[in-house]
C-alpha positions in Angstrom: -133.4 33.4 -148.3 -130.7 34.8 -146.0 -127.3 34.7 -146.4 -125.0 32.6 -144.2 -123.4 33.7 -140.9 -120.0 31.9 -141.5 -117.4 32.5 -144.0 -117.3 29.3 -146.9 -114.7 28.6 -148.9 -115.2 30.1 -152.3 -112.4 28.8 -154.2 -112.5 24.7 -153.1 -115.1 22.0 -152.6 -113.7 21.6 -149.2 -116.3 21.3 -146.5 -116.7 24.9 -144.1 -115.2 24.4 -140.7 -118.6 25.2 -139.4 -122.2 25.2 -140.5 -124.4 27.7 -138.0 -127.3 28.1 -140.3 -128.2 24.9 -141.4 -129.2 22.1 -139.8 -129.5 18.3 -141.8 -132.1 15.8 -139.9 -131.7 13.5 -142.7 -128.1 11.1 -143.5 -127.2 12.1 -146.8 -126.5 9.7 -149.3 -123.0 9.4 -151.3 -124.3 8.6 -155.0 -126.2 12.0 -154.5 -125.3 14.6 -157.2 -127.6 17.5 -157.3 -129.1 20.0 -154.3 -132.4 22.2 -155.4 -132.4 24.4 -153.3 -135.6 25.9 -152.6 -137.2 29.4 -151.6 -139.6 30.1 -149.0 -143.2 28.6 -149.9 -146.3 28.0 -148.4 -147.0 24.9 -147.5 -149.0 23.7 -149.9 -147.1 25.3 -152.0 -144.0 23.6 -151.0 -145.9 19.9 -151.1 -146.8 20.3 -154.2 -143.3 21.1 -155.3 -142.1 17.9 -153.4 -144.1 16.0 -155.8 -143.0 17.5 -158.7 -139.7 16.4 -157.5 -139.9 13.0 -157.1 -141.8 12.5 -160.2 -138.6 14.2 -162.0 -136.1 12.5 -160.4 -137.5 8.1 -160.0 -134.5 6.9 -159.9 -132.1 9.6 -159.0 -131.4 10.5 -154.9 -131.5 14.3 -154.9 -131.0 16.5 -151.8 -133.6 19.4 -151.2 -132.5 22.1 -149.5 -135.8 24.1 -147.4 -136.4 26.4 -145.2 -139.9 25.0 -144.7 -140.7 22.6 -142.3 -139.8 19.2 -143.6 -143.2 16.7 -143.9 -142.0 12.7 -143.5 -141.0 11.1 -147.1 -141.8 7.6 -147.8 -139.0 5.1 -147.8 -139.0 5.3 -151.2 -138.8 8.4 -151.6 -135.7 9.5 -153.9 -135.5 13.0 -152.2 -133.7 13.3 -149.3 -134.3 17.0 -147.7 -131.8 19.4 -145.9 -133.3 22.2 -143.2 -131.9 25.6 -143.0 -133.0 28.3 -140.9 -132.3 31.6 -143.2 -131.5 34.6 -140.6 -133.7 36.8 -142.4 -136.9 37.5 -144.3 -136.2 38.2 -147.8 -137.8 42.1 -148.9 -137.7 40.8 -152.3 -139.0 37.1 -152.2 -140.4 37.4 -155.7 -136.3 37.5 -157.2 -133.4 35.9 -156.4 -131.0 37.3 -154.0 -127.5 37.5 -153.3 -128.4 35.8 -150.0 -129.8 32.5 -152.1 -126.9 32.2 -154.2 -124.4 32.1 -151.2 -126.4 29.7 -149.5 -126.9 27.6 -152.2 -123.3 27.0 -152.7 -122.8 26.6 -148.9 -125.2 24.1 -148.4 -123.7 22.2 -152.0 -119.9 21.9 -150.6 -121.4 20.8 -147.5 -122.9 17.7 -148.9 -120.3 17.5 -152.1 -123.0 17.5 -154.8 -121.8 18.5 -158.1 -124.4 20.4 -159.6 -127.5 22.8 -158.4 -130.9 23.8 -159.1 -132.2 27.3 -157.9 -135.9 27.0 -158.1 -137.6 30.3 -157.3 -140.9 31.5 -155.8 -144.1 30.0 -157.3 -141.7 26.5 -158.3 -144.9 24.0 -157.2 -146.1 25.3 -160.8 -143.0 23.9 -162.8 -144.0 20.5 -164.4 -141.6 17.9 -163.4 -140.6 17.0 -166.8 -139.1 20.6 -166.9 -137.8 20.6 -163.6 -135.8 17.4 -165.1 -134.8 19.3 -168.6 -133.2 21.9 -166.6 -131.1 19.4 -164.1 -130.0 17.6 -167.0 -129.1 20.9 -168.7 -126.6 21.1 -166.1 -124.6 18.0 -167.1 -123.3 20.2 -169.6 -123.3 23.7 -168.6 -122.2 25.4 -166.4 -124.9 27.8 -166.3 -128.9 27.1 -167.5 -130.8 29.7 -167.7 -135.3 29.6 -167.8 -136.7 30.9 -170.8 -140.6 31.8 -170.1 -143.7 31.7 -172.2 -145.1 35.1 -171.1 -148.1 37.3 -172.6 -146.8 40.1 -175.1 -147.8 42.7 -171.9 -145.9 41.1 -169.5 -141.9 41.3 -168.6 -141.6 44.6 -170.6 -139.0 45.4 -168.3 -137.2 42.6 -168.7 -137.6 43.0 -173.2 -136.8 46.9 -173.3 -133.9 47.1 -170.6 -132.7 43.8 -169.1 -132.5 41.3 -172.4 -131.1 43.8 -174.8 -128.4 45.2 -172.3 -127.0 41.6 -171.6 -127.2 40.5 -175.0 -125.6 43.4 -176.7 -122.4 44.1 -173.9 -122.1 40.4 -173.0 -123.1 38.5 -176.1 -125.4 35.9 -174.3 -129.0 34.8 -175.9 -131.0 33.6 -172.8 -133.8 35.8 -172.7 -134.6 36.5 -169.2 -131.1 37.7 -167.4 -133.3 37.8 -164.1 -134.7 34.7 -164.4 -135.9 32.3 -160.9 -134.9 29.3 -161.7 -131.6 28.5 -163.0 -129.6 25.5 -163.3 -125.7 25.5 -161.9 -122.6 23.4 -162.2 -120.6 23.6 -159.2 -118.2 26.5 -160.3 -120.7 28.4 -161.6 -122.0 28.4 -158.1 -118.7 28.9 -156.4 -118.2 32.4 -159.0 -122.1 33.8 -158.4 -121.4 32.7 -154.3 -118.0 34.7 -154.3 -120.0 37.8 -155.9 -123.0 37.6 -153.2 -120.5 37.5 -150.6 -119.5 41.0 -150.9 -122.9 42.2 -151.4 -123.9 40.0 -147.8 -120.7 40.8 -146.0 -122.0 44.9 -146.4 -125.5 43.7 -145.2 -127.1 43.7 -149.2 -128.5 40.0 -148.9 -131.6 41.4 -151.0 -129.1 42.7 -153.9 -129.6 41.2 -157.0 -127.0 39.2 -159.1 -126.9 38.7 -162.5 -125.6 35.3 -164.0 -125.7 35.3 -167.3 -122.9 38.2 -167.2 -120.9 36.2 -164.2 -121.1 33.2 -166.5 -119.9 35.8 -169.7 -116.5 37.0 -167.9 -115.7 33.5 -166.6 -116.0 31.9 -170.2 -118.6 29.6 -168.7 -120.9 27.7 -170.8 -124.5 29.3 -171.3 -127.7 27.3 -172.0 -131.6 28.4 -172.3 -134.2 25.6 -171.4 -137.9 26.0 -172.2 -139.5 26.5 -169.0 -143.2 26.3 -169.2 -145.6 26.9 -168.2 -144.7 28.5 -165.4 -146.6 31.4 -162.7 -144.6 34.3 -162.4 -144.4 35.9 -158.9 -145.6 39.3 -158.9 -143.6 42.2 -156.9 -145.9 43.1 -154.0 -146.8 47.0 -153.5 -144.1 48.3 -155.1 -144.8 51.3 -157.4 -143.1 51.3 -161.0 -141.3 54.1 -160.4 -139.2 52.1 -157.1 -139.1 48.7 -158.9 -137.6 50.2 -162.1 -135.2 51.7 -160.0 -134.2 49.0 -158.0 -134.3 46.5 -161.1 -131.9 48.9 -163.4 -130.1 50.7 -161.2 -128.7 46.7 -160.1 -127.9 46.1 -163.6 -126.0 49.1 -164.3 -123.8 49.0 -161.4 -123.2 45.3 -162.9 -122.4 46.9 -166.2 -120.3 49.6 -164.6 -118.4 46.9 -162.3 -117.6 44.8 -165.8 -116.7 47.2 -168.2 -113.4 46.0 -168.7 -115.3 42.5 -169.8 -117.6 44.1 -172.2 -115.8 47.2 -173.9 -113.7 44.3 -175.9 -115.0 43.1 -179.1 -117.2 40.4 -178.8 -119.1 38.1 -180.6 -123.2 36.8 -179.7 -124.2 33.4 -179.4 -126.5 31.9 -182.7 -130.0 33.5 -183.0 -132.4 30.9 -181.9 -136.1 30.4 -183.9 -138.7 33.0 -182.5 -141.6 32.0 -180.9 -145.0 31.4 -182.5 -147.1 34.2 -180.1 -150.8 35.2 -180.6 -151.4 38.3 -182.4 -152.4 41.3 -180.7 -155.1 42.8 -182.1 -157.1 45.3 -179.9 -156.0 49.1 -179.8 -153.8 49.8 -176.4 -155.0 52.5 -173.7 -151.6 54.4 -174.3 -153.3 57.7 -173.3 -152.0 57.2 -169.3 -148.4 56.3 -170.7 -148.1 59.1 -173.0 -150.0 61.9 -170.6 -146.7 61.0 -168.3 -144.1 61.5 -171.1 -145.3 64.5 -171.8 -145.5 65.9 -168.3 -142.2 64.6 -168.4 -141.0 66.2 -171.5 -141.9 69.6 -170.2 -141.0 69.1 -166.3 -138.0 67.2 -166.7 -136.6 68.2 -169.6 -133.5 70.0 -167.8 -132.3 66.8 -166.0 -132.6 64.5 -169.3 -130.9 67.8 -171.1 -127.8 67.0 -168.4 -127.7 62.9 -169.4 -128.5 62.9 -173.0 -127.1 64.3 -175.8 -128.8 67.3 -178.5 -129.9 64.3 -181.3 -131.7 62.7 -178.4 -133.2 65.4 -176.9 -134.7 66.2 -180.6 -136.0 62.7 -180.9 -138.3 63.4 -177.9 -139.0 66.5 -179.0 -140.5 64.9 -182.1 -142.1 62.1 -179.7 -143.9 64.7 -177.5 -145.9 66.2 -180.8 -146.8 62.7 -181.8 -151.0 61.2 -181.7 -151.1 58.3 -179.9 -152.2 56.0 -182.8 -148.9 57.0 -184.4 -146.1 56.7 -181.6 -143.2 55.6 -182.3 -140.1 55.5 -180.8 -137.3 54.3 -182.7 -135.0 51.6 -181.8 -131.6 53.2 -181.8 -133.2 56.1 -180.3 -134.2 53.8 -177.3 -131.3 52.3 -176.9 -129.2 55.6 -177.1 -131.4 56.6 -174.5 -130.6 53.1 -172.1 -127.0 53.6 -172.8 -126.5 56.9 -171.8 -128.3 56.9 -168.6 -125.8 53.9 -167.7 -122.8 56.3 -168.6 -124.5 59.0 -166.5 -125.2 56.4 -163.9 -121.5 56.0 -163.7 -120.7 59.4 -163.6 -122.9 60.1 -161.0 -123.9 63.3 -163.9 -127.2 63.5 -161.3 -127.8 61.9 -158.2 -128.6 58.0 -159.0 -131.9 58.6 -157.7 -133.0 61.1 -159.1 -131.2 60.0 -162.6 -133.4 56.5 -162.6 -136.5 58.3 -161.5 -136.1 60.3 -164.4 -135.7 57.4 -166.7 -139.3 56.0 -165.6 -141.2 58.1 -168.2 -138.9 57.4 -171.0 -139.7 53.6 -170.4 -143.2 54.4 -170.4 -142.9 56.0 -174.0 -141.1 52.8 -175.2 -143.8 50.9 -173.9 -146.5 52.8 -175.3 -144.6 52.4 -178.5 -144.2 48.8 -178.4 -147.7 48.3 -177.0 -149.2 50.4 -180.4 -146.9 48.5 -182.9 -147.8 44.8 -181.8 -151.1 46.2 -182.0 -150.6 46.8 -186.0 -149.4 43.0 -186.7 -146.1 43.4 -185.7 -145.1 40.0 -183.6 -144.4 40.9 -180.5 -141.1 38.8 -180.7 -140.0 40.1 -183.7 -139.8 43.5 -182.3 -138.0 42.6 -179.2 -135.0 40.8 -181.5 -135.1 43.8 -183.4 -134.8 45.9 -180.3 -131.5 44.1 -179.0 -130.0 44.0 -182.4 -130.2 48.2 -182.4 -128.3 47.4 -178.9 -125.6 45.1 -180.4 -125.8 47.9 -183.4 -124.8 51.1 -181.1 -122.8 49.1 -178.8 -119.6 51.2 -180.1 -121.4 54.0 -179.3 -121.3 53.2 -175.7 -117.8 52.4 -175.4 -116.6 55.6 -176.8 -118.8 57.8 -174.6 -117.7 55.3 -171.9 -113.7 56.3 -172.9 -114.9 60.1 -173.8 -117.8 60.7 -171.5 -117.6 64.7 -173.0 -117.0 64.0 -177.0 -121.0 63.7 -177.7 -121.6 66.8 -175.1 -123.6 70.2 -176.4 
């Protein structure tokens, strides 16, 4: 989606003066309490998604919010669907943008609904009972958050740099800060809109957001709903080297941008049960992983020497002499690693380029780590928690270089 052309109002449920990117065909109905609000789909894609709708919702009226061209409901249909025309094609259609967040609130004061539903590419694969869980999530939150069933290879960015991040600096559980589909009360929309509008005002409608840490500072209620099965959209030739730069280097200006939030002494919601996932038993291919590390070690080995400190440095020292079959990198040492390139990435040590470019081989080691230990046994899982408890663990660490960038210097 695109963002709006008109200003809203951000801080009332007052209805905008004006309403130049949408367009509703169809009269909307007063009991109606909840949008969805949909992304871009194919059309049989976006029919199938129609039907999951009205199977989840019988008996409720609920307004649907497309950019699609509309098909003709039944009579007794229970969804009544709102047209917009977005003013842009979205470069990252596989994520939720600031540009979907700001409409989505937009298009929610327009028709005075009191709660949302941001379902995200791929949605026609949601099962309507759990398109239903998630709306009735919001009765009581302000912000629910999709917690996916994915294999123990997949979202490895998401369990080495996104979950552990959030959980340790914000204290939320929900373990997919990125996640597609999210549920929203109507001031949880209002705070994630008033964020997207400065990211859309300066042209950014492809910038991401991140709600779980919107919801954190506001003192919002948080809750994770089970959310599968699911398909995952896939980014679409984009090399890891871009995508982990675009991905972290969002998340650490977020950090940077809330560090008066998160450097106070916080708490973390309950642990919730782990999941049952399948053992991995067959042996990795590591060897492409680790052949970069090492290239790495020896090629960039100046630059990391400029954002980490000596006891770090010696950790990958140790790394680089290690056989694949026995690579492993620590879990503080991992997360010392993550939180230092965020202080450098607020210090602008190196050029942010060049600085998250740089961090690409590092996150290849981890994975090659974590790939090698679920192969041993360990549940994938099990290592993950463990990961973002060393985060919550060496959280001090980061606020004190974040007060005394130069204490832990050579």
């Amino acid at each position: 989606m695109a963002s709006a052309e008109t200003n809203i109002d951000l801080t009332s449920n007052a209805m905008p003066a004006t309403t130049a990117t949408t367009t509703a065909t169809t009269a909307t109905p007063a009991t109606a309490s909840l949008l969805v609000s949909l992304v871009p789909l194919s059309q049989e894609a976006f029919e199938a998604t129609l039907s999951n709708l009205a199977l989840a919702f019988p008996n409720d009226t609920v307004l649907v919010a497309t950019p699609d061209t509309a098909p003709q409901l039944s009579s007794g249909s229970p969804l009544r669907l709102i047209p917009y025309t977005p003013t842009a094609v979205s470069a990252t259609p596989w994520v939720l943008t600031a540009a979907d967040y700001l409409n989505t609130y937009k298009l929610a004061q327009e028709n005075r609904v009191t709660s949302c539903l941001l379902l995200g590419a791929e949605c026609q694969s949601l099962q309507p009972e759990t398109i239903r869980a998630l709306a009735s999530s919001t009765l009581a939150n302000d912000l629910s958050v999709a917690h996916y069933e994915l294999g123990p290879r997949e979202g490895l960015v998401n369990s080495a740099i996104l979950y552990p991040v959030t959980r340790a600096l914000f204290g939320t559980r929900p373990r997919f800060p990125l996640a597609i589909d999210l549920g929203l009360s109507l001031r949880m929309a209002g705070r994630l809109a008033a964020t997207a509008q400065r990211f859309t005002a300066s042209s950014q409608d492809d910038s991401f957001l991140w709600p779980l840490a919107e919801a954190a500072t506001a003192n919002f209620t948080i809750a994770e709903v089970e959310v599968t099965p699911r398909t995952i959209p896939q980014p679409v030739k984009r090399d890891l080297n871009s995508l982990l730069a675009l991905i972290a280097g969002s998340l650490f200006a977020d950090v940077d941008a809330k560090a008066s939030f998160w450097q106070r002494a916080r708490g973390t919601q309950p642990a919730q049960p782990l999941p049952q996932t399948a053992h991995v038993a067959e042996p990795p291919d590591t060897a492409p992983m680790l052949d970069a590390f090492r290239l790495a070690y020896t090629n960039l080995h100046e630059i990391w020497s400029l954002v980490l400190p000596p006891n770090s440095l010696l950790g990958l020292k140790k790394l680089s002499m290690l056989q694949p079959e026995s690579f492993r990198m620590p879990d503080n040492l991992w997360a010392r690693i993550v939180y230092d390139f965020i202080l450098a990435y607020r210090l602008r040590t190196i050029n942010r380029g060049h600085l998250l470019g740089a961090l690409t081989p590092l996150y290849l080691a981890w994975v090659a780590s974590h790939l090698t230990l679920i192969s041993t046994g360990t549940p994938p899982e099990k290592h993950i928690q463990d990961l973002a408890a060393a985060f919550e663990t060496d959280k001090p660490y980061l606020v004190s270089r974040w007060r005394w960038p130069d204490r832990f210097n050579p």
